[in-house]
C-alpha positions as CSV (number, residue, x, y, z in Angstrom):
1,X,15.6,0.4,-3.8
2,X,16.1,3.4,-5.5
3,X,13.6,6.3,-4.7
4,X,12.6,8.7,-8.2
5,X,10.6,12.3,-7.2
6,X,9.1,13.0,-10.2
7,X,7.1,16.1,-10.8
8,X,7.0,19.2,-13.0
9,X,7.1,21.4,-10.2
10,X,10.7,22.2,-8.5
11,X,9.5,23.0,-5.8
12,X,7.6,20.0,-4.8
13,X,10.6,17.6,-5.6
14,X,12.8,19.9,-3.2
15,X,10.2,19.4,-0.8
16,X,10.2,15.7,-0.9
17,X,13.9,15.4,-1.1
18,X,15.3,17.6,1.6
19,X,12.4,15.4,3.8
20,X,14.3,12.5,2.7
21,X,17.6,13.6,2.8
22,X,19.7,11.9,5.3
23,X,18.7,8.9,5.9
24,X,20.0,6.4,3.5
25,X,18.2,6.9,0.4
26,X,19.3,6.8,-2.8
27,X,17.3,10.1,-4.2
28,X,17.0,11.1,-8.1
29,X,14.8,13.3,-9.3
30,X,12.5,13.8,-13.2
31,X,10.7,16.7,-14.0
32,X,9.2,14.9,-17.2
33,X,8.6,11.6,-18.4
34,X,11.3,11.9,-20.9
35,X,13.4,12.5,-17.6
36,X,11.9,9.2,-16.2
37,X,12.5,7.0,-19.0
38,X,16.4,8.4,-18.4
39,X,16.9,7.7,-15.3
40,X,15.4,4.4,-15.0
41,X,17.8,1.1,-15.9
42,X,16.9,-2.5,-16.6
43,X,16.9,-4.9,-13.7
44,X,16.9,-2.8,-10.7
45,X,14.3,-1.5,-8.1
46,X,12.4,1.6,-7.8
47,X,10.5,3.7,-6.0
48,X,8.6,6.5,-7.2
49,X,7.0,9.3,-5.9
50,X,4.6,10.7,-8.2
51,X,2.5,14.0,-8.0
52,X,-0.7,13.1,-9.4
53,X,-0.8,15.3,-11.9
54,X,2.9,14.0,-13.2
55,X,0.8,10.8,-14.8
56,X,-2.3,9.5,-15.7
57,X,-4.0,5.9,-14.6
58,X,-3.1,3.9,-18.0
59,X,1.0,4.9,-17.3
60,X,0.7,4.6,-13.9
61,X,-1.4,0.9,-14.0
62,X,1.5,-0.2,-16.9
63,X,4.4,0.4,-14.6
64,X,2.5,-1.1,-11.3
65,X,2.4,-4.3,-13.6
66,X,6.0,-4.5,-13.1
67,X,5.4,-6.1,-10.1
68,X,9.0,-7.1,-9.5
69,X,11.0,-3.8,-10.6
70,X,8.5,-0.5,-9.6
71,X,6.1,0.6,-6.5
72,X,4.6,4.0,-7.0
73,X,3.8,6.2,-4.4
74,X,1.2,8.6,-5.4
75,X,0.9,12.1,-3.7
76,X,-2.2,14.3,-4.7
77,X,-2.8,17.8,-3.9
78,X,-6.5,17.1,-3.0
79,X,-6.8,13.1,-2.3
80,X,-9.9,11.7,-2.4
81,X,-11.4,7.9,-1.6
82,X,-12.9,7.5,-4.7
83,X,-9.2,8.3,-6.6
84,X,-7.7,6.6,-3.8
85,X,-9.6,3.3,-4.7
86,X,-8.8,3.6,-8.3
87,X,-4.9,3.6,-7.7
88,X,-5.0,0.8,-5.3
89,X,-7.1,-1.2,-8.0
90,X,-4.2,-0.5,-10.7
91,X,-1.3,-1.5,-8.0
92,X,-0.5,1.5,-6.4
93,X,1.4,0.9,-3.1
94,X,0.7,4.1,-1.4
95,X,-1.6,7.8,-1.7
96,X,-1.3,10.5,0.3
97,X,-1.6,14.7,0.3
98,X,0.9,16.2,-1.9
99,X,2.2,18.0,1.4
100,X,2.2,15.2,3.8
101,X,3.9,15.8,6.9
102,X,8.1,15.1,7.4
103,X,7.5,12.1,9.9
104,X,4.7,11.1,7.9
105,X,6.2,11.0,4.4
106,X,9.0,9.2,5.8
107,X,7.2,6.9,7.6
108,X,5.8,6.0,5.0
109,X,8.7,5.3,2.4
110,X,10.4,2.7,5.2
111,X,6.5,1.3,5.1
112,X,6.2,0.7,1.2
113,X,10.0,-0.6,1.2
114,X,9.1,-2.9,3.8
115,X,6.2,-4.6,1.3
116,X,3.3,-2.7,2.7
117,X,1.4,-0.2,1.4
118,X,0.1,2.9,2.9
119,X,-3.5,4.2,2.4
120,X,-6.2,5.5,4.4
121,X,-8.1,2.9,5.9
122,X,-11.1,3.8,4.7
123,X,-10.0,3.4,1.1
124,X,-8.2,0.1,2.1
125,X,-11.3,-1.5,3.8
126,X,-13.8,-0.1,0.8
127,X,-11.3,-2.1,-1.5
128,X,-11.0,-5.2,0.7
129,X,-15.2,-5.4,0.6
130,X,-15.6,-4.8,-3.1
131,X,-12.7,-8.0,-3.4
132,X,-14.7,-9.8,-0.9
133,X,-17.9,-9.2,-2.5
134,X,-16.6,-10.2,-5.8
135,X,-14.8,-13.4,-4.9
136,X,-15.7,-17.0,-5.2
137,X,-17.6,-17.0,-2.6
138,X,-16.2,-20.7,-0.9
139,X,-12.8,-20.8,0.7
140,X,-9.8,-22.4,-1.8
141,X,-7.7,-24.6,-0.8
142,X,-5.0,-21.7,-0.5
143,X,-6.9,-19.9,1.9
144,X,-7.7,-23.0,3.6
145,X,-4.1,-23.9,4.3
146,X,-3.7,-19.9,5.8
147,X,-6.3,-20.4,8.0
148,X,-5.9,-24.2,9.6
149,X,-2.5,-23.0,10.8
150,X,-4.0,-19.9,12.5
151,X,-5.8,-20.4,16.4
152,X,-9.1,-20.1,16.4
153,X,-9.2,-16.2,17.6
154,X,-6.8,-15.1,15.0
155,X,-8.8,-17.5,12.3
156,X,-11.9,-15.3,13.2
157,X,-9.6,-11.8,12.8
158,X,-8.1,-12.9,9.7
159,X,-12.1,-13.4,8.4
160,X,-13.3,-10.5,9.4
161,X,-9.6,-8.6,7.9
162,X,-11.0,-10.3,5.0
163,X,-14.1,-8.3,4.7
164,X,-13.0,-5.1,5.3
165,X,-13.8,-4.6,9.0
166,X,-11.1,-2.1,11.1
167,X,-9.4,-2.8,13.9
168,X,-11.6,-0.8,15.9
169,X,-15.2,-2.9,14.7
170,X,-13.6,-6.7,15.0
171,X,-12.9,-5.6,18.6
172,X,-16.4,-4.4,19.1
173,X,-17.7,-7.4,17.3
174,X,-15.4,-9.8,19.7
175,X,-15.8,-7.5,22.9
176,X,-11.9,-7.1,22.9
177,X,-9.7,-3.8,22.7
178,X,-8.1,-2.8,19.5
179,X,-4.7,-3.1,21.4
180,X,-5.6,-7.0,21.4
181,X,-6.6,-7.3,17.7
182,X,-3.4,-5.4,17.1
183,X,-1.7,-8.0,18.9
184,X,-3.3,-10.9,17.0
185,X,-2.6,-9.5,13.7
186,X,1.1,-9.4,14.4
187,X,1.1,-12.7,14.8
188,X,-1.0,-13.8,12.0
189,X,1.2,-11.7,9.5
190,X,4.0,-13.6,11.0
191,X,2.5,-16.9,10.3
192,X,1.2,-16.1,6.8
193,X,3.9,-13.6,5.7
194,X,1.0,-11.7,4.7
195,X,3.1,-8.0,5.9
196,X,-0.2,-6.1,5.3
197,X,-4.1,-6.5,5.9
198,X,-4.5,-5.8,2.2
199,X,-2.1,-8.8,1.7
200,X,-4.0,-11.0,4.6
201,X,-7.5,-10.5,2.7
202,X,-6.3,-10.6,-0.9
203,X,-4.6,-13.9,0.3
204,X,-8.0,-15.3,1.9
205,X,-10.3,-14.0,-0.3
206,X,-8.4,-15.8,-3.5
């Protein structure tokens, strides 16, 4: 997967590529959208990571519907729930502070390339209620088939992943330490292939 830095400001895309420098990507850069559109080819995967102010929502939620060929990565200079919400509701894999830390930012480029996403939990859990509010309200049969091959502890996680609850409130709801939900969503992303709790409850909640 290629990784694009696109922002008007030089500085910024130095910042973000000397971070990333060195350890395996494959780094291009576009100062414009014109610049975009010239770097990008047909058929192959990218990565971009966007300044806010680079895009708007419509360009950004019309590339995010090429599922298969782009994740964006959007860093803002003053991020916000509300905004981050709206980006993960258009497909947006990940939302952070323009000047995310070096560990962090890289951390979370080998996240998003791994099929996860990366946003604050409290945008990801206000997202996974408003899906759970909205949803059909009985199980499918998809859902069904996730959960009969889960025990009976991780079938009662994976339900309460589904409605937006941390790790920190199931194991206050179950009396058991977050270490031990941790543990049990390991092994329920292994069985489901879910990668993500956003993945998990999208999954269950149909």
């Amino acid at each position: 997967m290629k990784i694009v830095l696109c922002s008007t400001k030089d500085s910024i895309r130095e910042r973000w590529r000397t971070i990333l420098l060195g350890h395996q990507f494959s780094i291009y850069q576009a100062s414009s959208m014109q610049m975009l559109q010239s770097v990008v080819h047909k058929n192959e995967e990218y990565l971009f990571l966007v300044h806010q102010p680079f895009m708007d929502l419509q360009t950004i939620a019309t590339l995010c519907r090429m599922k298969d060929a782009y994740k964006i990565f959007v860093l803002s200079d003053t991020p916000g729930k509300e905004d981050g919400i709206a980006l993960l509701q258009r497909g947006v894999v990940g939302y952070a502070n323009t000047y995310i830390s070096e560990g962090r930012l890289l951390e979370a480029v080998k996240t998003i390339q791994s099929g996860r996403v990366w946003f604050n939990q409290d945008v990801l859990s206000q997202f996974i209620q408003a899906v759970s509010a909205h949803s059909k309200g009985g199980a499918s049969e998809d859902s069904t088939k996730i959960l009969e091959i889960l025990t009976e502890r991780e079938r009662e996680i994976a339900l309460l992943v589904s409605r937006g609850l941390s790790n920190k409130a199931i194991g206050e709801q179950l009396y058991v330490s977050e270490r031990t939900v941790k543990a049990h969503l390991s092994s329920i992303f292994a069985k489901t292939g879910a990668q993500s709790r956003l993945k998990l409850a999208l999954l269950i909640n149909g």
